[in-house]
N, CA, C and O atoms as a CHARMM CRD file, in Angstrom:
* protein
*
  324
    1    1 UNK  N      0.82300  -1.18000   0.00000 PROA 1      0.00000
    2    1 UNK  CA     0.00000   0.00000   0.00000 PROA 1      0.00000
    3    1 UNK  C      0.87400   1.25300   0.00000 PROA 1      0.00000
    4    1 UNK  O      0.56600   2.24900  -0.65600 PROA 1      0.00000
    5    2 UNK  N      2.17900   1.16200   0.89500 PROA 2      0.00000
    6    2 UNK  CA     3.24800   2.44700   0.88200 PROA 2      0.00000
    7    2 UNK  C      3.34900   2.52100  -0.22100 PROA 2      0.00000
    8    2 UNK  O      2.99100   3.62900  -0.61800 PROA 2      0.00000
    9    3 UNK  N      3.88400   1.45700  -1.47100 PROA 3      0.00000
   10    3 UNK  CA     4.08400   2.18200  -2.71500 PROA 3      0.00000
   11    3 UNK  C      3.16900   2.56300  -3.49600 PROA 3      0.00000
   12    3 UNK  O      3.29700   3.44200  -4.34800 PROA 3      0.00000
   13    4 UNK  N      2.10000   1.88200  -3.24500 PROA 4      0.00000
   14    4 UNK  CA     1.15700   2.88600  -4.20300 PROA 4      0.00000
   15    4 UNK  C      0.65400   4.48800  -3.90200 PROA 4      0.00000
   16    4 UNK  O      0.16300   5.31000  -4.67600 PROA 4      0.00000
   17    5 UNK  N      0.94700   4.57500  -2.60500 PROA 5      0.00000
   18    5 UNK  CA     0.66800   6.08000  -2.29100 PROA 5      0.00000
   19    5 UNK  C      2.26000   6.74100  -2.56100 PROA 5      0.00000
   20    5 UNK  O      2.21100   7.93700  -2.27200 PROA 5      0.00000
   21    6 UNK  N      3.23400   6.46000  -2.88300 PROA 6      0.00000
   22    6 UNK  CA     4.39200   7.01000  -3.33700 PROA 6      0.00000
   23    6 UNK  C      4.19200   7.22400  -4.40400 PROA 6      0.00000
   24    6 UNK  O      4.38300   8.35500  -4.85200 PROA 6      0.00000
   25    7 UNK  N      3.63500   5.97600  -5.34500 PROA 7      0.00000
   26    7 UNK  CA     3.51200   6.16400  -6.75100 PROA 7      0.00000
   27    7 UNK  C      2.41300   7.01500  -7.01800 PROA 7      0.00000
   28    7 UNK  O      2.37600   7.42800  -8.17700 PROA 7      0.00000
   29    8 UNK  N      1.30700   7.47300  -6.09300 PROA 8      0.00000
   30    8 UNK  CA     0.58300   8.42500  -6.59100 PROA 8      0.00000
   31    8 UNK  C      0.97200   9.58100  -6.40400 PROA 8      0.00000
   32    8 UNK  O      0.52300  10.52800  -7.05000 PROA 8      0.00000
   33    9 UNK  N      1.97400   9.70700  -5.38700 PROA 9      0.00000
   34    9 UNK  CA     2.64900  11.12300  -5.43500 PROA 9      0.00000
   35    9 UNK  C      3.20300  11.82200  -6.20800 PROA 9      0.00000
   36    9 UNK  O      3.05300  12.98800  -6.57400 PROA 9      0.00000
   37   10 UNK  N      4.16500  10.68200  -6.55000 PROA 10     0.00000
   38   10 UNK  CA     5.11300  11.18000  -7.72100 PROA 10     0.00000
   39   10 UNK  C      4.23000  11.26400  -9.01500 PROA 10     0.00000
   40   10 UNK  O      4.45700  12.13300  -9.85700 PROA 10     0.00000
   41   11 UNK  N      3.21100  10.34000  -9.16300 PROA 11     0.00000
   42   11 UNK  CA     2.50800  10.82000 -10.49200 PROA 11     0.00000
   43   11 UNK  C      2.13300  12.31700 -10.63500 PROA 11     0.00000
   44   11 UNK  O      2.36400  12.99700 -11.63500 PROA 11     0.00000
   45   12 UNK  N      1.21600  12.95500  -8.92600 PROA 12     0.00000
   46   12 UNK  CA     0.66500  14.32000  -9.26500 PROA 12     0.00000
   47   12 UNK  C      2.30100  15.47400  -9.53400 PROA 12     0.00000
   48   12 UNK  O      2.35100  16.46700 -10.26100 PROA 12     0.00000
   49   13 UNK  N      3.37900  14.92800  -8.73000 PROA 13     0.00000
   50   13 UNK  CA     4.55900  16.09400  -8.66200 PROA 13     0.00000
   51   13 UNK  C      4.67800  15.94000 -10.11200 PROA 13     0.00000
   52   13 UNK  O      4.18300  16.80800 -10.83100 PROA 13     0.00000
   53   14 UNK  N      5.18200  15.09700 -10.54000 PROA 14     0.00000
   54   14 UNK  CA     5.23500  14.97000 -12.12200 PROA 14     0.00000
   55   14 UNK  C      4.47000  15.53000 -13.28600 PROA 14     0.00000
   56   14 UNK  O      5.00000  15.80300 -14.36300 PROA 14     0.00000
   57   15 UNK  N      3.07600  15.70100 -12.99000 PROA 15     0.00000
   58   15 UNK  CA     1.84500  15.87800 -13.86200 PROA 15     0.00000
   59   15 UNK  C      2.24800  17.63700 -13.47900 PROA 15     0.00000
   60   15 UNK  O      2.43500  18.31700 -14.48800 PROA 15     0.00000
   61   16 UNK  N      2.36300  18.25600 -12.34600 PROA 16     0.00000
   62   16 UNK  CA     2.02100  19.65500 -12.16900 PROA 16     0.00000
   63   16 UNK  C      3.66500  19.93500 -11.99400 PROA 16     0.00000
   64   16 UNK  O      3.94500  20.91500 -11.30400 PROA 16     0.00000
   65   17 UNK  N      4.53200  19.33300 -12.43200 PROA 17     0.00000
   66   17 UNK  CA     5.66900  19.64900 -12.66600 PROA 17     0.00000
   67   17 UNK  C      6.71600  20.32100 -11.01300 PROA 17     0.00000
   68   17 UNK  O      7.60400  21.15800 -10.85100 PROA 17     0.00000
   69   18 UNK  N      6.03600  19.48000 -10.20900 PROA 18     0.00000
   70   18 UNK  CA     6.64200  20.17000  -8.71000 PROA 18     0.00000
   71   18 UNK  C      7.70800  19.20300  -8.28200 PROA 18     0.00000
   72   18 UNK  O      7.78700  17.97500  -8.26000 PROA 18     0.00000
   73   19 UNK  N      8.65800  20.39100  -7.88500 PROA 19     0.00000
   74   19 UNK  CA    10.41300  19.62500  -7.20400 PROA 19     0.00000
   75   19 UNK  C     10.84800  18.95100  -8.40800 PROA 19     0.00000
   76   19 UNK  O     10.49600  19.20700  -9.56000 PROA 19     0.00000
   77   20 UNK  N     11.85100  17.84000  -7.91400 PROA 20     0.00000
   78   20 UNK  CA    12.53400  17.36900  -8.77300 PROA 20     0.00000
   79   20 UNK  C     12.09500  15.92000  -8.97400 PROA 20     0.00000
   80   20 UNK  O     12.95900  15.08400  -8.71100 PROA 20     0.00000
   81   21 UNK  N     11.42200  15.66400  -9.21200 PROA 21     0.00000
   82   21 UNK  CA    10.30900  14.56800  -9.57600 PROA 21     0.00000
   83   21 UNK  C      9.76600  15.41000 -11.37400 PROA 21     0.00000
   84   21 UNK  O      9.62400  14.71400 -12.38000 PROA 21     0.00000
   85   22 UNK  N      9.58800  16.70200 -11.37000 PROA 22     0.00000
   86   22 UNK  CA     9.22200  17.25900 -12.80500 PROA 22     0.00000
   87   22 UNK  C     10.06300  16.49500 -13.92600 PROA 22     0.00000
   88   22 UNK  O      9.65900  16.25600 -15.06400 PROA 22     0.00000
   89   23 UNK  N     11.85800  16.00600 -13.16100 PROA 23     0.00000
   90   23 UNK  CA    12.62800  16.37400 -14.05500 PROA 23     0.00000
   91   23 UNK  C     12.73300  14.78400 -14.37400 PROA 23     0.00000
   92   23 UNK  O     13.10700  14.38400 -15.47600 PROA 23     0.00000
   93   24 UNK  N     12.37600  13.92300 -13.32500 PROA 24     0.00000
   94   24 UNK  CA    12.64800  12.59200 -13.80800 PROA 24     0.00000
   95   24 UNK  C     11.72900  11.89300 -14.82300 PROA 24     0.00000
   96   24 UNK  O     10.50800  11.86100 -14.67300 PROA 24     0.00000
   97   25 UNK  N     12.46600  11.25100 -16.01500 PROA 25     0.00000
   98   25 UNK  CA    11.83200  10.08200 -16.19700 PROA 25     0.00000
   99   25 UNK  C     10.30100   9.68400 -16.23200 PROA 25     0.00000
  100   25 UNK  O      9.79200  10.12700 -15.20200 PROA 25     0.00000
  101   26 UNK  N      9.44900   9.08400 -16.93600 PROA 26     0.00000
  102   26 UNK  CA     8.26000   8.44400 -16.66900 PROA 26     0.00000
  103   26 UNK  C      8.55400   7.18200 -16.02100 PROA 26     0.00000
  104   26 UNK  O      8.02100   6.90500 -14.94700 PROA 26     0.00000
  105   27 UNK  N      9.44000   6.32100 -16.65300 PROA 27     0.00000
  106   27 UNK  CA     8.99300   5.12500 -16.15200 PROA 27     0.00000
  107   27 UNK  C     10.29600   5.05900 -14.63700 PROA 27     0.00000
  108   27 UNK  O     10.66500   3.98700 -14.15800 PROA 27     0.00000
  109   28 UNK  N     10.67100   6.11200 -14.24900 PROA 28     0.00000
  110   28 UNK  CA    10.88800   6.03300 -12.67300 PROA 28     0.00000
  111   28 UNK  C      9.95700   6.26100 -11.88900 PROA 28     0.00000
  112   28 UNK  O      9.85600   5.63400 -10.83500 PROA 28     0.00000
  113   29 UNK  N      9.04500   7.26300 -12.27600 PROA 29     0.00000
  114   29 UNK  CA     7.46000   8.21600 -12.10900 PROA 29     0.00000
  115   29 UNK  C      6.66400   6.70900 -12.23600 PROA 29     0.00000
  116   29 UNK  O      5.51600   7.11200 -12.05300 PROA 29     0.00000
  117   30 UNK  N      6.60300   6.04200 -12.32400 PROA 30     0.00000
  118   30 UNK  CA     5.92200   4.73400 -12.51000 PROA 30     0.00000
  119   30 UNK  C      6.33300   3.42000 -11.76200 PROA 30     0.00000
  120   30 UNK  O      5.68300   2.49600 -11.27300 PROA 30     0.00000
  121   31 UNK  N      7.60300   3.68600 -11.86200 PROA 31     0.00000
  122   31 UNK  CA     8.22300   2.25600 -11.14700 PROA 31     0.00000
  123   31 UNK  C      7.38700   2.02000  -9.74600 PROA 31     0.00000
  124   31 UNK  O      7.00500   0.89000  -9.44300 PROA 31     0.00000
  125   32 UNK  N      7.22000   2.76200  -9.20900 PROA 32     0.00000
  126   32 UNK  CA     6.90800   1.81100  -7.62600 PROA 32     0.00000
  127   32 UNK  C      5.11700   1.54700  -7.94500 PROA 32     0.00000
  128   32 UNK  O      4.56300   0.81700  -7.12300 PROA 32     0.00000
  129   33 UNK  N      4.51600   1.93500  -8.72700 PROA 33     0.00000
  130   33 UNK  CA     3.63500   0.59100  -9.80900 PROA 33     0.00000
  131   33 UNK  C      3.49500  -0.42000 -10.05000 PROA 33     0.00000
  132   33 UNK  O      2.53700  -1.13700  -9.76200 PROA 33     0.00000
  133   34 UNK  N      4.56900  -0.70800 -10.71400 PROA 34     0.00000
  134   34 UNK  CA     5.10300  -2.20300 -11.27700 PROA 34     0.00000
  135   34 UNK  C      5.91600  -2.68600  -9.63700 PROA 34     0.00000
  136   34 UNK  O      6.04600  -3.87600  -9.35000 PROA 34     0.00000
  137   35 UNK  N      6.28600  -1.81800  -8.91200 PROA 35     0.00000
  138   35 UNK  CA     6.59700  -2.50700  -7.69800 PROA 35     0.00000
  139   35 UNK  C      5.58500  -3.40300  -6.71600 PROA 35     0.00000
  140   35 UNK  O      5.59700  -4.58900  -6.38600 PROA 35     0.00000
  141   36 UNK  N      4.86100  -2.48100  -6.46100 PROA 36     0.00000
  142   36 UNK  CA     3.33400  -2.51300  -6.02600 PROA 36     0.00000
  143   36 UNK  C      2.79800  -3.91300  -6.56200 PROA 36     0.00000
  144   36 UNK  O      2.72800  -4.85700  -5.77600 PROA 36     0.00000
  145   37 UNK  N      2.39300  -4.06700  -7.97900 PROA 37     0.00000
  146   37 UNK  CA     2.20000  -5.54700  -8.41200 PROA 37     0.00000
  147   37 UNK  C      3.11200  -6.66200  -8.47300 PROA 37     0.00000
  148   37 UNK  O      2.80500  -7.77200  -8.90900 PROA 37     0.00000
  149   38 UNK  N      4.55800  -6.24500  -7.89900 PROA 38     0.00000
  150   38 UNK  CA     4.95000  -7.56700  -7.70700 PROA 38     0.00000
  151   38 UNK  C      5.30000  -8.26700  -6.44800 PROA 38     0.00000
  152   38 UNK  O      5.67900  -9.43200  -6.33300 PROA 38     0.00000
  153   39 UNK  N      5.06200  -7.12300  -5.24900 PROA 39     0.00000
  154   39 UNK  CA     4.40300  -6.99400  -4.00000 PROA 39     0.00000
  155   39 UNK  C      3.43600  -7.96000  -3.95800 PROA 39     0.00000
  156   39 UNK  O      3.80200  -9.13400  -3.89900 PROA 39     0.00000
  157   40 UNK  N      2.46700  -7.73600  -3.97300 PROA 40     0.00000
  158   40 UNK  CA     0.68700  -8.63300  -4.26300 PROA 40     0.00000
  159   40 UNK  C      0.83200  -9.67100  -5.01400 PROA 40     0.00000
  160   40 UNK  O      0.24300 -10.72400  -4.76700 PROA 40     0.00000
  161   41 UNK  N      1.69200  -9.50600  -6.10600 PROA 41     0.00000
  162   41 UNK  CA     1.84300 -11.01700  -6.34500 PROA 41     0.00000
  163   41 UNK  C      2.85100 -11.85700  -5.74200 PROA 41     0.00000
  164   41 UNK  O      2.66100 -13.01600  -5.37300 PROA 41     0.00000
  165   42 UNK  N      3.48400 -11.48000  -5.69400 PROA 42     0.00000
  166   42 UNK  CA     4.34500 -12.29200  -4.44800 PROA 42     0.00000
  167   42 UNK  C      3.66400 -12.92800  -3.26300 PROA 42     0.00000
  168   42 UNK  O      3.73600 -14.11500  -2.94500 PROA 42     0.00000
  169   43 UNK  N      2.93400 -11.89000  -2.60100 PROA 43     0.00000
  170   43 UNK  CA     2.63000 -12.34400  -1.17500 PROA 43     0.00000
  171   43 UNK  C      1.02600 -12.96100  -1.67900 PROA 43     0.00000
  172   43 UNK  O      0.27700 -13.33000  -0.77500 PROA 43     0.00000
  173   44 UNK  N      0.66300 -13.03300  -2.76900 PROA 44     0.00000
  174   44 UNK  CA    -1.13400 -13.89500  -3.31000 PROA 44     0.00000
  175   44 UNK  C     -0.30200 -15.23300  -3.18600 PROA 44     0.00000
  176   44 UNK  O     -0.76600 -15.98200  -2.32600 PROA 44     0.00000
  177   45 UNK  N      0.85000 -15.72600  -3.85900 PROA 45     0.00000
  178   45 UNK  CA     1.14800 -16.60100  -4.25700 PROA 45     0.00000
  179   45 UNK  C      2.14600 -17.45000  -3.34900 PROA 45     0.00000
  180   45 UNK  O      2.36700 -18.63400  -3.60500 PROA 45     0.00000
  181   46 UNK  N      2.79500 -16.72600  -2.17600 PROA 46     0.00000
  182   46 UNK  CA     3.34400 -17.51200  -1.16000 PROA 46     0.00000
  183   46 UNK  C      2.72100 -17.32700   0.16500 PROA 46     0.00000
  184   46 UNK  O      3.39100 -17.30500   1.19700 PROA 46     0.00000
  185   47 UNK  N      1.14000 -17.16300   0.13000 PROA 47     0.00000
  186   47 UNK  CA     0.43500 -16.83000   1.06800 PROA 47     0.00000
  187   47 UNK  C      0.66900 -16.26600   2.38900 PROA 47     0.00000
  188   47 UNK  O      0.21100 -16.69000   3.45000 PROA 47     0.00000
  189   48 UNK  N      1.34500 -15.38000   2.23000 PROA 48     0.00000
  190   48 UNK  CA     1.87000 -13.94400   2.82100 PROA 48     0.00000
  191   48 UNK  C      0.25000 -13.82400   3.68500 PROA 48     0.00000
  192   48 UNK  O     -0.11500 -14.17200   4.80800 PROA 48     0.00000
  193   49 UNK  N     -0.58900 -13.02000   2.28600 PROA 49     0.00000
  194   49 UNK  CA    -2.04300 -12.13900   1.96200 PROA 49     0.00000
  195   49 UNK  C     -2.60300 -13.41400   3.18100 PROA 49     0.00000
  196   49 UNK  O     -2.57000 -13.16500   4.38600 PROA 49     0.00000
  197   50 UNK  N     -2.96500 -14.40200   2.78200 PROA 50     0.00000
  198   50 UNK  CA    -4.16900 -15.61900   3.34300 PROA 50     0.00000
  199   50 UNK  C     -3.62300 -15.63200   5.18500 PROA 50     0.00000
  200   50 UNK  O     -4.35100 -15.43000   6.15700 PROA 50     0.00000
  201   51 UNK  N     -2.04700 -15.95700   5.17800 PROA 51     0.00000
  202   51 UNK  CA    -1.83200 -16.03600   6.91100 PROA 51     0.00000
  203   51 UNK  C     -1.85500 -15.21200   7.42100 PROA 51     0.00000
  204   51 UNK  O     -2.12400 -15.46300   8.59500 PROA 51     0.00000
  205   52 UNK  N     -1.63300 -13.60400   7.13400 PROA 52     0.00000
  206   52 UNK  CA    -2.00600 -12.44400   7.63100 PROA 52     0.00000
  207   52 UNK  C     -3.17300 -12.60900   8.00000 PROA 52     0.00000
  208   52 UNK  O     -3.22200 -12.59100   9.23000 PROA 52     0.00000
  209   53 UNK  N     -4.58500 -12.83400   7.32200 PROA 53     0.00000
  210   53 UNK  CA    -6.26200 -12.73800   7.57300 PROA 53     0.00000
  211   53 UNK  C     -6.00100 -14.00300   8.52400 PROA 53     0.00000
  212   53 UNK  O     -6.01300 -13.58700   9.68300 PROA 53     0.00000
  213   54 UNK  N     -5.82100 -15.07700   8.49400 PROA 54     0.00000
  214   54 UNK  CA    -6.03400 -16.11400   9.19400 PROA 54     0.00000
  215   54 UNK  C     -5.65100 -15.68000  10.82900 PROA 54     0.00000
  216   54 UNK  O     -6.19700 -16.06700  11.86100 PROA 54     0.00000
  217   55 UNK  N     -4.50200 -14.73000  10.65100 PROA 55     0.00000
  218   55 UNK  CA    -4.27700 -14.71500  11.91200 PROA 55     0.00000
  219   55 UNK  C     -4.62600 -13.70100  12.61700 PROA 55     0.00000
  220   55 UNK  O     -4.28500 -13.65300  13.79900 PROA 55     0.00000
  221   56 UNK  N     -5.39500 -12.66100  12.02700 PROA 56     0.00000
  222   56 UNK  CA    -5.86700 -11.49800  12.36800 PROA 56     0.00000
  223   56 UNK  C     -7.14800 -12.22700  12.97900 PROA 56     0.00000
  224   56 UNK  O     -7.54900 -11.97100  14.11400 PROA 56     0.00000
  225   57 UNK  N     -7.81100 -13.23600  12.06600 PROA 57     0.00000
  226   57 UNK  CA    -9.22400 -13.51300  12.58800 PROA 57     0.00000
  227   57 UNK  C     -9.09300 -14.65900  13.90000 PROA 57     0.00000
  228   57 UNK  O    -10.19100 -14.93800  14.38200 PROA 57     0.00000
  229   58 UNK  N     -8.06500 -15.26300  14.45500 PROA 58     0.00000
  230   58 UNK  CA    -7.73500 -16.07100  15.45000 PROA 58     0.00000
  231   58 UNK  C     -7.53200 -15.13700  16.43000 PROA 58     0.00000
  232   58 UNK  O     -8.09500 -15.17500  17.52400 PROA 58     0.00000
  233   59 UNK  N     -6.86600 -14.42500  16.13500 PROA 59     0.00000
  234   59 UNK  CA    -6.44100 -13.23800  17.23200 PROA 59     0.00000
  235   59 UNK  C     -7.95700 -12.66800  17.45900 PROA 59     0.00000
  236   59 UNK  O     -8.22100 -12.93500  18.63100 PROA 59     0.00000
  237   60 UNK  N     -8.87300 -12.12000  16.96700 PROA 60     0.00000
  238   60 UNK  CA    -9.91700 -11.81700  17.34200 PROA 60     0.00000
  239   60 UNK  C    -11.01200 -12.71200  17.61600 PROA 60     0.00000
  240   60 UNK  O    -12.11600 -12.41500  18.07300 PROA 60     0.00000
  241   61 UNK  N    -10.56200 -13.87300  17.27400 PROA 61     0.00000
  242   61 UNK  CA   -11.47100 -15.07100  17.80600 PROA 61     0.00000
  243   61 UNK  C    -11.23200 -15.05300  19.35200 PROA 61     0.00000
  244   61 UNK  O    -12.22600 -14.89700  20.06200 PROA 61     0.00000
  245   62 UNK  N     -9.90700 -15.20800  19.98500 PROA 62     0.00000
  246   62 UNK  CA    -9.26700 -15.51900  20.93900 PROA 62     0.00000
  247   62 UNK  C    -10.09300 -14.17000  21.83000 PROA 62     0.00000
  248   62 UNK  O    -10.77900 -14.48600  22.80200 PROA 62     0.00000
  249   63 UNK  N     -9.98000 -12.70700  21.44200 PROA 63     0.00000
  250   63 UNK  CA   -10.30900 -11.73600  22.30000 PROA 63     0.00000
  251   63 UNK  C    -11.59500 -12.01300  22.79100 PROA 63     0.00000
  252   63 UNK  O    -11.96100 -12.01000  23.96600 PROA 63     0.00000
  253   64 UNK  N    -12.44200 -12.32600  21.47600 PROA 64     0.00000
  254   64 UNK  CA   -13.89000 -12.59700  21.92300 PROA 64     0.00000
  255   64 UNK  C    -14.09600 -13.75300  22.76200 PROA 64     0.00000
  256   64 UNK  O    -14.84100 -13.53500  23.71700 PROA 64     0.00000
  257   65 UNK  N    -13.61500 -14.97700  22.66000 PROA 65     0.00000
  258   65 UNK  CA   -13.60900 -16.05200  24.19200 PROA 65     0.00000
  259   65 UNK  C    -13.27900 -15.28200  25.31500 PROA 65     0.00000
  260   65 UNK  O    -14.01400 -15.31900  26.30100 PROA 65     0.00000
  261   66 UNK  N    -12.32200 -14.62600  25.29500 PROA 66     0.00000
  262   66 UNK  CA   -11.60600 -14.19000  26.58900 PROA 66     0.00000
  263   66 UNK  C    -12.50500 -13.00400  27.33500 PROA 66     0.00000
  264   66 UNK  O    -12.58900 -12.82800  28.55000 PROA 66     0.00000
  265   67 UNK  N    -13.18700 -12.19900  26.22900 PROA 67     0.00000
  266   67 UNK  CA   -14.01800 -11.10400  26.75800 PROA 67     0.00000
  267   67 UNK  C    -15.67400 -11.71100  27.23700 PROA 67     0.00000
  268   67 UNK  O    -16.52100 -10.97800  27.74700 PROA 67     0.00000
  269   68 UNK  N    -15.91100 -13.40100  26.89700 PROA 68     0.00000
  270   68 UNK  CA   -17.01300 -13.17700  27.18200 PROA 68     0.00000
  271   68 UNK  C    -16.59000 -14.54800  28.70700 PROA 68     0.00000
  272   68 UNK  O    -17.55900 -14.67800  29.45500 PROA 68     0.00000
  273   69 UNK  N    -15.91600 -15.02500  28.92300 PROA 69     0.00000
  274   69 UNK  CA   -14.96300 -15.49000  30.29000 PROA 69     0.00000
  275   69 UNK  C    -15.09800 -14.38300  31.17400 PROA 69     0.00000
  276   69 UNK  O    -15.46500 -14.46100  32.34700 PROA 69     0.00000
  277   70 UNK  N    -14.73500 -13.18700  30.46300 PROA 70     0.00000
  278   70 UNK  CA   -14.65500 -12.20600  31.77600 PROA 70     0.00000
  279   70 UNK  C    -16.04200 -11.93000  32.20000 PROA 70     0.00000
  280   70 UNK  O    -16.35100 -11.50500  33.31300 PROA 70     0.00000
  281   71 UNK  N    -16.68300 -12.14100  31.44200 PROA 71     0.00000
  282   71 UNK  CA   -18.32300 -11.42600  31.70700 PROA 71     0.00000
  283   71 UNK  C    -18.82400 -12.69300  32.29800 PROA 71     0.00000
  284   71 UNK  O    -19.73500 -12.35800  33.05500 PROA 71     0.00000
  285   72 UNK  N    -18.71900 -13.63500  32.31900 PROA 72     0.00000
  286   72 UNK  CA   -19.52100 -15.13000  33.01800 PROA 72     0.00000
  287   72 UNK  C    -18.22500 -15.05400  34.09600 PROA 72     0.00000
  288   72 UNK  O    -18.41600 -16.11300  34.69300 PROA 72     0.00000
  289   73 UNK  N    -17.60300 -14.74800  34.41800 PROA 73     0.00000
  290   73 UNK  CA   -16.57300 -15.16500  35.41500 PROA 73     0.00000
  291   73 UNK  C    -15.64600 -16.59200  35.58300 PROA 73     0.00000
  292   73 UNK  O    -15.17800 -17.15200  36.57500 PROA 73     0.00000
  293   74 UNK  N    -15.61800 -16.87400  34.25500 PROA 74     0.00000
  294   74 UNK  CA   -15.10200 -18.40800  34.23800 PROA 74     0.00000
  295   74 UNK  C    -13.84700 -18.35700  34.44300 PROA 74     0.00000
  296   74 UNK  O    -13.31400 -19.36400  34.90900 PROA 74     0.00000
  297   75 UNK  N    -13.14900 -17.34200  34.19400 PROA 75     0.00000
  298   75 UNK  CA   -11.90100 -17.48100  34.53400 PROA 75     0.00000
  299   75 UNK  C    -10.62100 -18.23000  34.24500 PROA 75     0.00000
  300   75 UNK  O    -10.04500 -17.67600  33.30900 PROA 75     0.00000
  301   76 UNK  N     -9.92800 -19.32900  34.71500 PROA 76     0.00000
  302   76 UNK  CA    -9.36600 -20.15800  35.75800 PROA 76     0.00000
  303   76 UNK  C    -10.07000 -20.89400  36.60400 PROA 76     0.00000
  304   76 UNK  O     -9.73500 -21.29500  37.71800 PROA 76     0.00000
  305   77 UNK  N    -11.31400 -21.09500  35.88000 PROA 77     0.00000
  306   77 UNK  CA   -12.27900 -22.16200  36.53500 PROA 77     0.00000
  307   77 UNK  C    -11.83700 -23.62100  36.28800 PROA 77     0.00000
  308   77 UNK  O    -11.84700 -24.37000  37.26500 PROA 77     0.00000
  309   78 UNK  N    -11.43300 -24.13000  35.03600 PROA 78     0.00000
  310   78 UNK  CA   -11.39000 -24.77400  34.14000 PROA 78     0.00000
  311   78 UNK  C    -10.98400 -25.78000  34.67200 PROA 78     0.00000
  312   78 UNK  O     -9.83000 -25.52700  35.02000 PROA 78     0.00000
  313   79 UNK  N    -11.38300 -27.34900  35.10400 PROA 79     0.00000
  314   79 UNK  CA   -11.10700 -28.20300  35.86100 PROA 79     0.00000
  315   79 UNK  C    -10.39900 -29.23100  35.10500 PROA 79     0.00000
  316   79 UNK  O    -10.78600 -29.74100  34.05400 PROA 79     0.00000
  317   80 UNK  N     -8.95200 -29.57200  35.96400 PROA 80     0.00000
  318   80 UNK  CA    -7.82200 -30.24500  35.05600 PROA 80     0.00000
  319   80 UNK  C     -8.12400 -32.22000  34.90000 PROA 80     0.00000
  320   80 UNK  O     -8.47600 -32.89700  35.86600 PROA 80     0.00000
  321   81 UNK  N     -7.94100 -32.65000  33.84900 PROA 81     0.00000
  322   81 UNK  CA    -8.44900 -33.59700  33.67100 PROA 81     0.00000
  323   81 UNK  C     -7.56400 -34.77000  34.35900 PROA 81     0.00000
  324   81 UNK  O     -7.93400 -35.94200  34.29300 PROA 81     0.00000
């Protein structure tokens, strides 16, 4: 996501000719673009993208047990087998 908001920067400095971004290049003015998609594809394809969500939604699985323990008072109730 950082490079695509870089790459939209440099597109507007470029387009309205501001700093020294006016003076470079298009396809430097572009590169973190083509960066950006090989970012996402990288991490689609070595499931980077999928264990990030998986573990975001465990982690909030986990809060919600724990927050509704606190509200029943179960605690450390939990009787060892």
């Amino acid at each position: 996501m950082y490079l695509l908001g870089l790459g939209l920067i440099f597109l507007v400095m470029k387009y309205f000719a501001l700093g020294p971004v006016a003076a470079w290049e298009w396809w430097y003015v572009l590169s973190p673009f083509a960066l950006a998609v090989l970012w996402w594809s990288w991490a689609d394809w070595s499931g980077y993208t999928k264990k990030a969500a998986m573990s975001k939604e465990d982690k909030r699985r986990q809060e919600r047990i724990d927050r509704n323990h606190d509200a029943i008072g179960t605690v450390g109730t939990k009787k060892k087998r």
